[in-house]
ZAVOSE-17695 format. One record per residue (C-alpha): x, y, z; residue number from 1. Coordinates in steps of 0.2 Angstrom, whole numbers, plus 5000, padded with zeros to 4 digits. Each point is the difference from the previous one (the first is absolute). Layout:
! residues N
<node><X>X</X><Y>Y</Y><Z>Z</Z><i>NUM</i></node>
...
//
This chain:
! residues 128
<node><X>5251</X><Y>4757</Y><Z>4569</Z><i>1</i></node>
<node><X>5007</X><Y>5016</Y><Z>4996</Z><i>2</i></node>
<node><X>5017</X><Y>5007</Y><Z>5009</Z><i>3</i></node>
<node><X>5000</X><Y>5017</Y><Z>5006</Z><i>4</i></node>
<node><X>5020</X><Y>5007</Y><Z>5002</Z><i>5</i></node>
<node><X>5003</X><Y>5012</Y><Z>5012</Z><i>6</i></node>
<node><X>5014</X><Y>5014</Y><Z>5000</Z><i>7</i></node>
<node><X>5008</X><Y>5008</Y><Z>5013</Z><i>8</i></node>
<node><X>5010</X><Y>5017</Y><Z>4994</Z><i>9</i></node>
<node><X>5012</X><Y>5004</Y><Z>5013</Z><i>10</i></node>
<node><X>5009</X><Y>5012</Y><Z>4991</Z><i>11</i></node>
<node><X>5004</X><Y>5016</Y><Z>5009</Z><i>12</i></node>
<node><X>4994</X><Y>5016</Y><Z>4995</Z><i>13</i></node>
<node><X>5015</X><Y>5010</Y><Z>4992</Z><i>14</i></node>
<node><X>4999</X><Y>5021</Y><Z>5006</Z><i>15</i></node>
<node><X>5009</X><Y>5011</Y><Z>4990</Z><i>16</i></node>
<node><X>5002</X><Y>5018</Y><Z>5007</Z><i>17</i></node>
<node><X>5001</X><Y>5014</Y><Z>4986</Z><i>18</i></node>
<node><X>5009</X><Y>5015</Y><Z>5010</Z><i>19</i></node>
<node><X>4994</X><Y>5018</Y><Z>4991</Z><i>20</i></node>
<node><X>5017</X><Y>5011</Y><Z>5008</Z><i>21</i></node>
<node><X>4994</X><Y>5017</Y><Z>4999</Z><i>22</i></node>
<node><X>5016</X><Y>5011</Y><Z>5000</Z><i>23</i></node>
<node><X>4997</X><Y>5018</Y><Z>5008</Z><i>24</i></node>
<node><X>5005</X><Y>5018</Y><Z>4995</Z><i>25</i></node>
<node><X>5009</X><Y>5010</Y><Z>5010</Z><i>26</i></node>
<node><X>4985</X><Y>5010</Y><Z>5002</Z><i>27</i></node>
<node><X>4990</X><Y>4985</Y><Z>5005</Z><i>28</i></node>
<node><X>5013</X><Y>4996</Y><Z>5012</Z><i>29</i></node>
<node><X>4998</X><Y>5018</Y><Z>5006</Z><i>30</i></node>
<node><X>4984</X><Y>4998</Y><Z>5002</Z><i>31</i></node>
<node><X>5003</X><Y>4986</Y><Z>5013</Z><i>32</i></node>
<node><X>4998</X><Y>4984</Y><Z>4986</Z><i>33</i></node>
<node><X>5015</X><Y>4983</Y><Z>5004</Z><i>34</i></node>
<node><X>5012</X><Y>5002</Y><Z>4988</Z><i>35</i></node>
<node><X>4989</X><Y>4984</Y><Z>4990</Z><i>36</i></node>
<node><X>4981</X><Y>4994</Y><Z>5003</Z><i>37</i></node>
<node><X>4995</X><Y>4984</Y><Z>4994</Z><i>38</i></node>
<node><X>4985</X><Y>4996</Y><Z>4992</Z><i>39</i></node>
<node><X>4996</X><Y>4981</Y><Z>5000</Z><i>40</i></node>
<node><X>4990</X><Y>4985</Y><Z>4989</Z><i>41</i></node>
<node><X>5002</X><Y>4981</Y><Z>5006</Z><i>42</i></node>
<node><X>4997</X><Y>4987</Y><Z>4988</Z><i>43</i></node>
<node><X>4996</X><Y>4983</Y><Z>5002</Z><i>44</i></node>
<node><X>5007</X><Y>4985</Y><Z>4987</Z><i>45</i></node>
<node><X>5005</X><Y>5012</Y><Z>4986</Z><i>46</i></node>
<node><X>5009</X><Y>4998</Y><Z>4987</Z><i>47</i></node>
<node><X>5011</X><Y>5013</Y><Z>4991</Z><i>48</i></node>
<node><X>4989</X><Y>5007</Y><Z>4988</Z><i>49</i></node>
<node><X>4985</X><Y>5003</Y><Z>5012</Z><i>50</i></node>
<node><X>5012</X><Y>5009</Y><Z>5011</Z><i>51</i></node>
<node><X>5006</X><Y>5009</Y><Z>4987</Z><i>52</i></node>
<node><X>4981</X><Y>5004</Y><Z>4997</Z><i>53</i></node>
<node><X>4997</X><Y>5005</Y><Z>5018</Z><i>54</i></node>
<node><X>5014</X><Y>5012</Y><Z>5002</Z><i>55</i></node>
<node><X>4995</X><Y>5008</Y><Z>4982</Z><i>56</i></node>
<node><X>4984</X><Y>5002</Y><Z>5007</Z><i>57</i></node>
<node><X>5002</X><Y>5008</Y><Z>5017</Z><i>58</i></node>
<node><X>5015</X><Y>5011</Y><Z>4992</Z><i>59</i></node>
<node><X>4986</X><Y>5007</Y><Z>4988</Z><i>60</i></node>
<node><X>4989</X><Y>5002</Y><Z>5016</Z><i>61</i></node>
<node><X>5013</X><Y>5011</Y><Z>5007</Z><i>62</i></node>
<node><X>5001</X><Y>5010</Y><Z>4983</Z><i>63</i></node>
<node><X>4984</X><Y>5001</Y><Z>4998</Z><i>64</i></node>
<node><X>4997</X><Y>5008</Y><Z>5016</Z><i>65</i></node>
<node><X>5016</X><Y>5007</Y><Z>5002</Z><i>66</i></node>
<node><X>5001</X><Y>4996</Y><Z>5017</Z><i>67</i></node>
<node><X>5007</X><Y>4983</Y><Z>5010</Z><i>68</i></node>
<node><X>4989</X><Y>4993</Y><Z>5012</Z><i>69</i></node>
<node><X>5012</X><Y>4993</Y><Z>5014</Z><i>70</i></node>
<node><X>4999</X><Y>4995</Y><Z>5017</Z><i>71</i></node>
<node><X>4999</X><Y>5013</Y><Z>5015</Z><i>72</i></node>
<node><X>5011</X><Y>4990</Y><Z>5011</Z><i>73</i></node>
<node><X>5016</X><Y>5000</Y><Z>4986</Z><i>74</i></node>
<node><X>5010</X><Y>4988</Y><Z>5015</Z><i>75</i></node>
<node><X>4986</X><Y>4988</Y><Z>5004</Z><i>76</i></node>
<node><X>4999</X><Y>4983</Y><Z>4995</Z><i>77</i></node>
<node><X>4990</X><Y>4999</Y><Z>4983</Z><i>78</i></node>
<node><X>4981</X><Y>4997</Y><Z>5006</Z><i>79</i></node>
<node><X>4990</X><Y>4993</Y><Z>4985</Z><i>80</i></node>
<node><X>4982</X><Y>5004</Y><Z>5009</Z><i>81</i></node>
<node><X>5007</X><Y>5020</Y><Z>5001</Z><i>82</i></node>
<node><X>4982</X><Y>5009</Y><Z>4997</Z><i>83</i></node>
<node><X>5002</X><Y>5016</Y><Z>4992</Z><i>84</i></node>
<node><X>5003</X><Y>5011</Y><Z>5018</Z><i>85</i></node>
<node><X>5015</X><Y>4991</Y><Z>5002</Z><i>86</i></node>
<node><X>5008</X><Y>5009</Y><Z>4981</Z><i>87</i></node>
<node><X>5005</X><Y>5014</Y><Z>4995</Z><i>88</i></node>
<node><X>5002</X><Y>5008</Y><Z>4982</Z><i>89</i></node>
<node><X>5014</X><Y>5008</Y><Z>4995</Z><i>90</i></node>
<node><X>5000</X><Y>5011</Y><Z>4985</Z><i>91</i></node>
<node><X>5013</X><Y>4998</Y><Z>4986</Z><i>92</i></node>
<node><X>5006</X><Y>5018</Y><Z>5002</Z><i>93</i></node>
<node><X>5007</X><Y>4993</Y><Z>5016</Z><i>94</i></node>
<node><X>5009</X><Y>4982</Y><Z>4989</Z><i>95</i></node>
<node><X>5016</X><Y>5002</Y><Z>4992</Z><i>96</i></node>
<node><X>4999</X><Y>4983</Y><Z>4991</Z><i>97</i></node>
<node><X>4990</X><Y>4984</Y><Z>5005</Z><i>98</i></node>
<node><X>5010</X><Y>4983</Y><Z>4999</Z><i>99</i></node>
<node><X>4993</X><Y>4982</Y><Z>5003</Z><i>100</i></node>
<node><X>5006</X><Y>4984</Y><Z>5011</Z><i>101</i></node>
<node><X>4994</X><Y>4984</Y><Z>4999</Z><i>102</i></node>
<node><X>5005</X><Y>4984</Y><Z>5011</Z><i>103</i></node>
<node><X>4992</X><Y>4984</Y><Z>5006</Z><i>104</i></node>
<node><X>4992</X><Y>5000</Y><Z>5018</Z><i>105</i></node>
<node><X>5002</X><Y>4988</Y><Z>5010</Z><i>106</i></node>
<node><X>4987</X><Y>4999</Y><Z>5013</Z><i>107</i></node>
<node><X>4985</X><Y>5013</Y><Z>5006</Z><i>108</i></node>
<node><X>5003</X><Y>5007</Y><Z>5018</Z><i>109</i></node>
<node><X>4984</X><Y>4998</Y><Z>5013</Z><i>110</i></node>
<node><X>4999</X><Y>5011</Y><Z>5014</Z><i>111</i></node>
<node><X>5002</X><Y>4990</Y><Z>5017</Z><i>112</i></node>
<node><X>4993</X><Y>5002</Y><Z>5017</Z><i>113</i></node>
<node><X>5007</X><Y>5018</Y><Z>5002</Z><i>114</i></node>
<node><X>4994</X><Y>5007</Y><Z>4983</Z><i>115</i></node>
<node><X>5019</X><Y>4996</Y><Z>4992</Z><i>116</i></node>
<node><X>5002</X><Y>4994</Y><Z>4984</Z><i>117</i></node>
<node><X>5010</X><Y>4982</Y><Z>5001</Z><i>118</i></node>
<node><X>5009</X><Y>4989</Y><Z>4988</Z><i>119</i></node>
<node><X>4995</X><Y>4980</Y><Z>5004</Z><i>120</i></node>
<node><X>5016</X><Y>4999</Y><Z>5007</Z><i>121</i></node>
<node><X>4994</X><Y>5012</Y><Z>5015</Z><i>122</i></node>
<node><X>5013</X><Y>5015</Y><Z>4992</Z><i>123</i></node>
<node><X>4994</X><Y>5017</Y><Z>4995</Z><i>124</i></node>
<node><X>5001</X><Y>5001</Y><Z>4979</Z><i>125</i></node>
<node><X>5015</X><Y>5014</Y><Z>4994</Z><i>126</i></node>
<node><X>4993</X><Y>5016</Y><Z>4999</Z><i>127</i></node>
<node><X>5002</X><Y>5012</Y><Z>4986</Z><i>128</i></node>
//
């Protein structure tokens, strides 16, 4: 008889958020630009090399096109299923200089009822 063993993987998936900060001019800012707009990539269960990777990557996307594909709404939550109309591109005569953040996340917001993004716990998530 032969013995079939059965695994069950409860591991949680680990999100990483890469935070592109996008650092305006003066004349950007003139032109009615924040003061920052943050362009963003989230990673599941990577290590530091593939991050590493990824941020080489989209930074060489930016050069390349010299240009930053941000959000519209610069103050909303981050919404990974953001099609295209919801972006903007800023061109890099607008960027001063372009830093990157990157922190764990902890949970992915789902909108309730109303349409408002909500934590498990029933709280609204920290804004930008």
């Amino acid at each position: 008889m032969t013995q079939i063993e059965v695994q069950v993987n409860d591991q949680k998936v680990k999100h990483i958020l890469v935070r592109f900060n996008g650092h305006i001019t003066s004349v950007g800012r003139g032109d009615g630009l924040p003061p920052v707009i943050y362009a963003f990539l989230i990673l599941e269960n990577a290590n530091d090399d593939f991050i590493n990777k990824m941020v080489e990557e989209q930074s060489g996307a930016f050069i390349r096109s010299q240009s930053m594909y941000v959000q519209r709404e610069q103050g909303a939550i981050i919404d990974i299923r953001a099609i295209p109309q919801d972006r903007m591109l800023v061109p890099f005569h607008n960027i001063a200089f372009i830093d990157v953040d990157i922190s764990p996340m902890t949970e992915m917001p789902m909108a309730d009822e109303n349409g408002i993004q909500r934590l498990s716990d029933g709280t609204e998530p920290r804004k930008q």
